[in-house]
C-alpha positions in Angstrom: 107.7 113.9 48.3 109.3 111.2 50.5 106.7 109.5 53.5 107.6 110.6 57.0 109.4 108.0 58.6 107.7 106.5 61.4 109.4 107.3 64.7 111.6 104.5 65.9 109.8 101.9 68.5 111.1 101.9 71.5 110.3 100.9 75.4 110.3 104.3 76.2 107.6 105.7 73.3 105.5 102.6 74.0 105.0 103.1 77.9 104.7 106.9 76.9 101.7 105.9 74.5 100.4 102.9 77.2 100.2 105.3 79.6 98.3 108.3 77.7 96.0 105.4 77.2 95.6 104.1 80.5 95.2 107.9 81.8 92.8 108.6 79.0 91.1 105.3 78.7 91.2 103.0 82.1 93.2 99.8 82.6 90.8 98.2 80.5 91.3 99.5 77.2 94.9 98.9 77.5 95.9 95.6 74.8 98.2 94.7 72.9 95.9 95.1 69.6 95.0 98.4 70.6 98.3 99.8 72.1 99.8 98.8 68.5 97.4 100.8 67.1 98.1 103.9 68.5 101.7 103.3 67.7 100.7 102.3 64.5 103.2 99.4 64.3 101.8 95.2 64.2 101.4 93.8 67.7 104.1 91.4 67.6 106.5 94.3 67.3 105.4 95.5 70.9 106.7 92.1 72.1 110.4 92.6 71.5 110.3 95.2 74.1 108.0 93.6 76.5 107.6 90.0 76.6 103.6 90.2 78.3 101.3 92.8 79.4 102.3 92.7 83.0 106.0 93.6 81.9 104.5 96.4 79.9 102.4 98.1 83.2 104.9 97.0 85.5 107.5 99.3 83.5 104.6 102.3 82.9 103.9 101.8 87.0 107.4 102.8 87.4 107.4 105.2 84.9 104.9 107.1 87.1 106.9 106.4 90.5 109.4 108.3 88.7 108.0 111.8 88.7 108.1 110.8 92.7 110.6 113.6 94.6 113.0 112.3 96.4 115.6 114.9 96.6 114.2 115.7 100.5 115.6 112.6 101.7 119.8 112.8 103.0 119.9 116.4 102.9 119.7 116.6 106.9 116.0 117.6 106.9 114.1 116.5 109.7 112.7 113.0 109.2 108.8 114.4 109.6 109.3 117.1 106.9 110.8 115.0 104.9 107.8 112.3 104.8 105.4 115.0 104.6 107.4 117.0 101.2 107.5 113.0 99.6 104.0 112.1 100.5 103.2 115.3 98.6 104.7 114.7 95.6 104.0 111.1 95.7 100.5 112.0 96.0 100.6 114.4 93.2 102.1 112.0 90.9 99.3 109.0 91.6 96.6 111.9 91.4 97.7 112.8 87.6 97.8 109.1 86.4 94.4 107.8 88.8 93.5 104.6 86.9 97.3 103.2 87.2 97.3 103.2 90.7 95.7 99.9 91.5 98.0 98.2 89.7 100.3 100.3 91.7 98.9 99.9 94.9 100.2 96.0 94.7 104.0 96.9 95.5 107.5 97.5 94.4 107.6 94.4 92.7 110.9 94.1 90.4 110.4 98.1 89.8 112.8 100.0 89.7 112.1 103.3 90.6 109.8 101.6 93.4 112.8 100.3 95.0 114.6 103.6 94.9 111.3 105.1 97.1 111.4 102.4 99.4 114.9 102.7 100.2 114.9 106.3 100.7 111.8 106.3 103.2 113.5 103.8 105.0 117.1 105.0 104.7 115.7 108.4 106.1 113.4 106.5 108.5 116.4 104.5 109.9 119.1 107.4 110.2 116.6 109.3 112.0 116.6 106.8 114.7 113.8 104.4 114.0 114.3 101.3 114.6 114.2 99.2 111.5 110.8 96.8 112.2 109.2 100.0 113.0 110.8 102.0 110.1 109.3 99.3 108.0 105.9 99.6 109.4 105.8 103.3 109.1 107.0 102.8 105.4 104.4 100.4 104.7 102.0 102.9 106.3 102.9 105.6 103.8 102.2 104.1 101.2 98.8 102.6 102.4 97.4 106.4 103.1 99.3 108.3 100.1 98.0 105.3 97.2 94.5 105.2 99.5 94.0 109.0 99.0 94.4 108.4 95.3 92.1 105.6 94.7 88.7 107.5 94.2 87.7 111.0 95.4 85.6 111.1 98.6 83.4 114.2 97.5 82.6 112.7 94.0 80.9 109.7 95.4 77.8 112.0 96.5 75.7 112.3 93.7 74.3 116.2 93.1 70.7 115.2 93.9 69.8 117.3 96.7 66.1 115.3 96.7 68.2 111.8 97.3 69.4 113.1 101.0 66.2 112.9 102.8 66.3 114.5 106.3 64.6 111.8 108.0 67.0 109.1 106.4 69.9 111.2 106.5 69.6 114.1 108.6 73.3 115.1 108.4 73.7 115.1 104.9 71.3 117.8 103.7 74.9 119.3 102.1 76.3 116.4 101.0 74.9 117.0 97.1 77.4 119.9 97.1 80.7 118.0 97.9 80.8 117.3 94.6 81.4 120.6 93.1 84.3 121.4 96.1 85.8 118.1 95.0 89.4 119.4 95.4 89.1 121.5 98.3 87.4 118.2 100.2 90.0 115.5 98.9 93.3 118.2 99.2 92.2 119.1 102.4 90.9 115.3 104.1 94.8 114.0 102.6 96.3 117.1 104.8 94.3 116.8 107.9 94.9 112.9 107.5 99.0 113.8 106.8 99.3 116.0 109.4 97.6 113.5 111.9 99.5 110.6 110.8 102.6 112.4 111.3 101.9 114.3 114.5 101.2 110.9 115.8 104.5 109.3 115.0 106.7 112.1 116.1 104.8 111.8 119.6 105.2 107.6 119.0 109.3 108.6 118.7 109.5 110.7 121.3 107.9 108.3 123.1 110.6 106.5 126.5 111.8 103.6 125.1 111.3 104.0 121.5 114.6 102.2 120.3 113.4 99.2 121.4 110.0 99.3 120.5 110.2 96.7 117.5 107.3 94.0 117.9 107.7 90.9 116.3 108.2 90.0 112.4 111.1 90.4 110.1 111.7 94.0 108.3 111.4 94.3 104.5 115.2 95.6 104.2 117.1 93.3 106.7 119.1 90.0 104.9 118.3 86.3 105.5 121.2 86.3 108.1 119.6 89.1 109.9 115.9 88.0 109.5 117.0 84.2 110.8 118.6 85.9 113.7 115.4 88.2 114.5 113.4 84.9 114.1 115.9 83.1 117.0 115.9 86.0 119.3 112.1 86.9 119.0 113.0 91.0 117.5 113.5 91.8 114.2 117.0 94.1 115.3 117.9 97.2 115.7 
């Protein structure tokens, strides 16, 4: 009986297998000796596809953005129920791969489907009225509280030792060793409380007189060089 054939290598089977490692594992198990095992091919193999490790998680990072929703943004929906429907599902996608997202946390980088998100917060941001230093801002915001929210879980960090949370030390806490066993219902709810804040305070921030040309100093992320030298000569980043 003939050997099973070994299924061909290929980028997409080896950021597949990367990431069930990272997921299952932690960034620090992830190598090129021990991703080869696990695809059971020789480690210089793995380096026709990627040519270093950093290629390798840039490409499973974006892998990841990828199971991001964008299909709320140019369909007409208004610009805070948009944010809120793709901070949801960009939440839900860093909270099913945890350990990659400190790597993701650093940027778009050259990613692809980073690129894609960026531009459709912004796109959305900008058609909405925005300015474009501010949409910029509020982009950058985003993604500071969606990737924050999906570093570590708040509740989990209180050990289940009622005897550590001494009234006269603490005399607030004398609940806290339960957080942990309402882990979701603390973190879910603390990312929607902080959502809804976060946008409740920008749609007052746009409704604000005068909001068009509230755009403080410093280039914007999506503007050219011609249009970043000209914000740097007149002192505004544009309109």
């Amino acid at each position: 009986m003939p050997r099973p054939r070994t299924p061909l290598l290929n980028r997409e089977r080896i950021v597949g297998a990367a990431l069930r490692l990272v997921d299952e594992e932690g960034l620090a198990a992830l190598s090129t000796r021990r991703l080869a095992g696990e695809l059971s091919v020789s480690g210089p193999s793995l380096y026709n596809h990627f040519a270093t490790k950093d290629e390798l998680l840039d490409a499973v990072v974006d892998g990841v953005i990828g199971e991001v929703d964008l299909s709320m943004f140019g369909t007409g929906a208004p610009w805070p129920e948009a944010l809120r429907d793709w901070a949801r599902s960009y939440r839900a996608a860093l909270a099913a791969h945890p350990n990659i997202v400190p790597v993701l946390a650093q940027g778009p980088g050259r990613r692809p489907n980073a690129l894609r998100l960026a531009d459709a917060v912004f796109g959305c941001l900008v058609e909405a009225g925005w300015p474009r230093g501010q949409a910029t801002r509020i982009g950058a915001l985003m993604r500071y509280f969606v990737t924050g929210s999906a570093l570590a879980s708040f509740a989990a960090g209180f050990p289940e030792d009622a005897g550590l949370y001494d009234a006269a030390d603490y005399p607030h806490l004398g609940e806290a060793h339960r957080l942990a066993e309402h882990r979701a219902a603390v973190d879910e709810g603390a990312f929607e409380t902080g959502l809804e804040a976060l946008l409740d305070g920008l749609v007052l921030r746009f409704e604000r007189p005068g909001q068009a040309r509230d755009q403080g100093p410093g280039p914007t992320a999506h503007q050219g060089s011609r249009a970043t030298n000209a914000g740097r000569s007149s002192g505004s980043t544009g309109s």
